[in-house]
C-alpha positions in Angstrom: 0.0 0.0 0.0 1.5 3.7 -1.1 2.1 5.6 2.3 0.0 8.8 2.9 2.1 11.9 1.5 -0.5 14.9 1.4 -3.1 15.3 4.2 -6.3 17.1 3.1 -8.4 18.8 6.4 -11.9 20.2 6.6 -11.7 23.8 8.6 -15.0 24.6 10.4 -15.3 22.1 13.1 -12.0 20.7 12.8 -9.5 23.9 13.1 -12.0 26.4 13.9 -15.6 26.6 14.8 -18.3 26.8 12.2 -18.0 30.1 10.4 -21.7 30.2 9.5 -23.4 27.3 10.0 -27.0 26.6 10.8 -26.5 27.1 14.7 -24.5 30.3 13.8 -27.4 31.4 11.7 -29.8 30.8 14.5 -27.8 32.5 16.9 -28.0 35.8 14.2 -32.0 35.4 13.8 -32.1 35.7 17.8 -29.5 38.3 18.4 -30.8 40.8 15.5 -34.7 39.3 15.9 -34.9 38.6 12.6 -37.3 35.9 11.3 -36.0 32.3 11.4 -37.8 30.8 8.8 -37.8 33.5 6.3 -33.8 34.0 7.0 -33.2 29.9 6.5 -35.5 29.9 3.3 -33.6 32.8 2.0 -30.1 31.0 2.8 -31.0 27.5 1.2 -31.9 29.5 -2.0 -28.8 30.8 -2.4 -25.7 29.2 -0.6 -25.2 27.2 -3.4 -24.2 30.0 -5.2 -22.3 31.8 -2.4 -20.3 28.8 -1.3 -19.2 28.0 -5.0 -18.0 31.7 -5.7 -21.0 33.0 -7.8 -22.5 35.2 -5.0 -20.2 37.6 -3.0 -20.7 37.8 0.6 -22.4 41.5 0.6 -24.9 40.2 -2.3 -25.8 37.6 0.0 -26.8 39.7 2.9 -28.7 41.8 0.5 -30.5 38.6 -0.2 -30.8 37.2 3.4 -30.8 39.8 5.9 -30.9 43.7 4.0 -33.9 43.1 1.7 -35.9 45.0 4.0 -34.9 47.8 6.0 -33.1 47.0 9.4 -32.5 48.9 13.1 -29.0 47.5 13.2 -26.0 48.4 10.5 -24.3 45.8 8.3 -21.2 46.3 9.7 -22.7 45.7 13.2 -23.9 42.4 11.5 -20.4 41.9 9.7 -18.6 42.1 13.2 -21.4 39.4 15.0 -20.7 36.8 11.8 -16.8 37.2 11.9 -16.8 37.0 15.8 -18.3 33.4 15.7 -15.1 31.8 14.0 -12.9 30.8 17.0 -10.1 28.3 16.9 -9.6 24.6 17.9 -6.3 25.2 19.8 -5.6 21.4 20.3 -6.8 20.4 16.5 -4.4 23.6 15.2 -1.5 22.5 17.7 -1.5 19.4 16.3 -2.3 20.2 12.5 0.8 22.6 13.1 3.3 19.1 14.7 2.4 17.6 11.4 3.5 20.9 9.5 6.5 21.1 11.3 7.8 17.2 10.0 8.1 17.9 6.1 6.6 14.4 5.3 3.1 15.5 4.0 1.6 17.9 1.6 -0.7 19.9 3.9 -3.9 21.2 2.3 -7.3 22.3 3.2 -10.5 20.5 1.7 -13.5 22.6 2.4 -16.7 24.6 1.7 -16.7 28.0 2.3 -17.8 31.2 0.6 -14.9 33.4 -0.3 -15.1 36.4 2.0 -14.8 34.2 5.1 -13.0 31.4 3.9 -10.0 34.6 3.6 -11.1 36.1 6.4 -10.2 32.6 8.7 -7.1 32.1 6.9 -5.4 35.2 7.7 -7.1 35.4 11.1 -5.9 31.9 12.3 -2.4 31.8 10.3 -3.5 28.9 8.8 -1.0 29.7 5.8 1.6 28.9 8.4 0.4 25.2 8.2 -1.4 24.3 4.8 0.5 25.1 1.0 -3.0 25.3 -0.9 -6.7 25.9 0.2 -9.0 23.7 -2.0 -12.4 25.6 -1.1 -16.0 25.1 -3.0 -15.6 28.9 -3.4 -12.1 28.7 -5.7 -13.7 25.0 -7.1 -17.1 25.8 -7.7 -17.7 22.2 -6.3 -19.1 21.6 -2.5 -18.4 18.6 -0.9 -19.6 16.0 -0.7 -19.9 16.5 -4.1 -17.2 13.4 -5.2 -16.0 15.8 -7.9 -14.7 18.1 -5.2 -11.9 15.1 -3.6 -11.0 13.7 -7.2 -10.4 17.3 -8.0 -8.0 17.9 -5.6 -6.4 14.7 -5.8 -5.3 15.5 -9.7 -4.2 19.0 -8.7 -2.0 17.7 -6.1 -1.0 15.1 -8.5 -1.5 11.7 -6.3 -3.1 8.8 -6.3 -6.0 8.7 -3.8 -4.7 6.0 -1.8 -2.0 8.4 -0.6 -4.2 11.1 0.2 -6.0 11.4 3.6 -8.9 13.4 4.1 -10.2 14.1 7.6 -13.7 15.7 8.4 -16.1 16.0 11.0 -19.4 15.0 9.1 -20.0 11.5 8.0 -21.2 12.5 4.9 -18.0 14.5 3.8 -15.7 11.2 4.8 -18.2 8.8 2.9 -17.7 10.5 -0.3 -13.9 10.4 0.2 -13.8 6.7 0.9 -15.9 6.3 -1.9 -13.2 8.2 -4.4 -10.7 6.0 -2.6 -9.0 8.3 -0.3 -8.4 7.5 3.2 -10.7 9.1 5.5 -11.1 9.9 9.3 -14.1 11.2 10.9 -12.9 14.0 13.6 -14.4 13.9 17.0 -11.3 15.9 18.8 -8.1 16.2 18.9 -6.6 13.2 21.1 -8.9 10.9 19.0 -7.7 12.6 15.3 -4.2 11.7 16.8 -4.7 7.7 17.5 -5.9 7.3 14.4 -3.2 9.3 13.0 -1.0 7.1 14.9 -2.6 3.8 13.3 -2.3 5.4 10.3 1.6 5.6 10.5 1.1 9.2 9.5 2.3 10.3 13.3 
């Protein structure tokens, strides 16, 4: 079996929180008491677009929040939707040991709109551990779209058995088996490293 030489990890809920997930959204509705509903119907209509690059970020609040006059500013609701993303210090600490040895091609696999996906990378100095971001908003493919891995996988030029692809949703590490990458399903960081270790990749 080819040994693992390029490690591909999700960001939100592996590195960092969720930039703007459902929770987050929820958390928005209730802190700006805007309409649950009408703001998730909104989203689903268009995050396709605004996670595969088609949609920038201030188009999308125009579509989900700003339709309709509001009492609060967008930069008021800029600074609540930035302030969500927080890091993982144990998943980065560790992400940053594997860095540090050399062995691996370190890269990002994940969906993200571009706005925030730049945002997190510069906030968290995740260039200091990953060579190349593969996001849905650079791809225009969202995982677990199995076009998204075998995409990477030829721009990294590997074969997928030496590529490793680790994610905290079961859907997202399915898809990767299924394209023949390994695949680990994060829970935290003490778990990520025993099966790192079993891997032979620590």
């Amino acid at each position: 079996m080819p040994a693992i030489t390029a490690l591909f990890f999700d960001v939100g809920g592996v590195l960092l929180t969720n930039g703007w997930d459902r929770a987050t959204r929820r958390q928005a509705a209730a802190r700006f008491q805007l309409d649950w509903d009408a703001l998730e119907e909104r989203h689903e209509l268009v995050v396709a677009d605004f996670e595969t690059g088609r949609l920038p970020l201030d188009a999308y609040l125009d579509r989900i929040v700003f339709h309709e006059a509001r009492p609060f500013s967008r930069g008021e609701f800029m600074d609540f939707l930035l302030a969500q993303s927080q890091p993982l210090p144990d998943s980065l600490a560790l992400t940053r040991e594997l860095a540090g040895t050399g062995r691996y091609l370190m890269a990002t696999l994940n969906n993200e709109s571009a706005e925030l996906n730049a945002f997190r990378i510069r906030q968290f100095l995740l260039r200091d551990c990953f060579t190349v971001f593969f996001t849905s908003c650079y791809l225009g493919l969202r995982k677990p779209d199995p076009r998204i891995y075998r995409l990477a996988i030829d721009l990294v030029q590997r074969n997928p058995e030496e590529c490793l692809f680790i994610d905290d949703r079961p859907l997202n590490v399915e898809s990767a088996l299924q394209v023949g990458m390994h695949a680990v399903r994060f829970e935290n960081a003490a778990q990520l490293r025993r099966e790192l270790t079993a891997l032979s990749v620590l």
